[in-house]
C-alpha positions as CSV (number, residue, x, y, z in Angstrom):
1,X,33.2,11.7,29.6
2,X,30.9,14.9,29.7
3,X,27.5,14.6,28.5
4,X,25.5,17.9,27.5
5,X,21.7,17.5,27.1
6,X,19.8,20.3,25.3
7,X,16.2,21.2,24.7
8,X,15.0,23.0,21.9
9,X,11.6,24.3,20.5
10,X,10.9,22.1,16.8
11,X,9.0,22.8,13.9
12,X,5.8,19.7,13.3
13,X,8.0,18.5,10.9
14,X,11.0,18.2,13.5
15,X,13.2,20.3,12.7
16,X,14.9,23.1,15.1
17,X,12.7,26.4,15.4
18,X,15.5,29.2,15.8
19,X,13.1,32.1,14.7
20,X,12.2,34.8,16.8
21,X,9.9,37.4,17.1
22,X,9.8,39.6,13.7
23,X,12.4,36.9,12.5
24,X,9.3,34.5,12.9
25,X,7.7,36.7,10.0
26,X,10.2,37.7,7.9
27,X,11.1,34.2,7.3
28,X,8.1,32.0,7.4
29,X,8.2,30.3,10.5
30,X,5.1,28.6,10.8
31,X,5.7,28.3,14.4
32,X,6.8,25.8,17.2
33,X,4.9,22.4,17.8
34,X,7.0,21.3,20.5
35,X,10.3,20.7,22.2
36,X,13.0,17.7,21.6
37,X,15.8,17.0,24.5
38,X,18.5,15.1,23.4
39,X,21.9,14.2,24.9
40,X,25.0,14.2,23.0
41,X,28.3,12.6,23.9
42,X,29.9,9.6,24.5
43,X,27.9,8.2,21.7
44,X,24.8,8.7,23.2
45,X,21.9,9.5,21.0
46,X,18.8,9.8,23.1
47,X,16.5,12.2,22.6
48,X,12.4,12.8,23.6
49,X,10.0,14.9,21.9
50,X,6.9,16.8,24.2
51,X,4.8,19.4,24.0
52,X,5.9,21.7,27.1
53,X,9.6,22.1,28.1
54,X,9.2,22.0,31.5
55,X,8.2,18.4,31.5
56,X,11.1,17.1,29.2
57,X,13.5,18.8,31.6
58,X,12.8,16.2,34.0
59,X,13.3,13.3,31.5
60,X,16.6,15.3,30.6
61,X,17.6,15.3,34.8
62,X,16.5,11.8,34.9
63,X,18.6,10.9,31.7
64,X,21.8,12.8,32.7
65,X,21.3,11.2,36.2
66,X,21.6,7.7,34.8
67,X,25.1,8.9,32.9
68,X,26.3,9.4,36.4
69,X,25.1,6.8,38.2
70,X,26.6,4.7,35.6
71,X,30.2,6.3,35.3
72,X,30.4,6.2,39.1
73,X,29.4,2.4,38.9
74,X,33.1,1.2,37.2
């Protein structure tokens, strides 16, 4: 089973912040609040919201980690 966890800057209402530079402007972006990892196969749904990316990529290691300690452990 592969697992792909991803983290991406959000808006304060949660959703994805793909806006860059002038984009930002043009389109209204009223900027990122934060950052959301979340895993996606298998079913799994978990996700974590923070305020710096560095910090969820350790949650994200951590999570992945489990995935493989766990499909190792059959």
């Amino acid at each position: 089973m592969q697992y792909v966890a991803t983290i991406a800057p959000v808006h304060e209402d949660g959703t994805e912040c793909t806006h860059t530079g002038r984009d930002k402007q043009d389109t209204g972006c009223a900027g990122r609040r934060g950052y959301r990892a979340s895993c996606t196969g298998g079913g799994c749904t978990w996700s974590k919201t923070g305020a710096r990316a560095s910090a969820l990529a350790e949650d994200r290691s951590h999570h992945l980690n489990a995935h493989l300690t766990a499909s190792t452990a059959r």
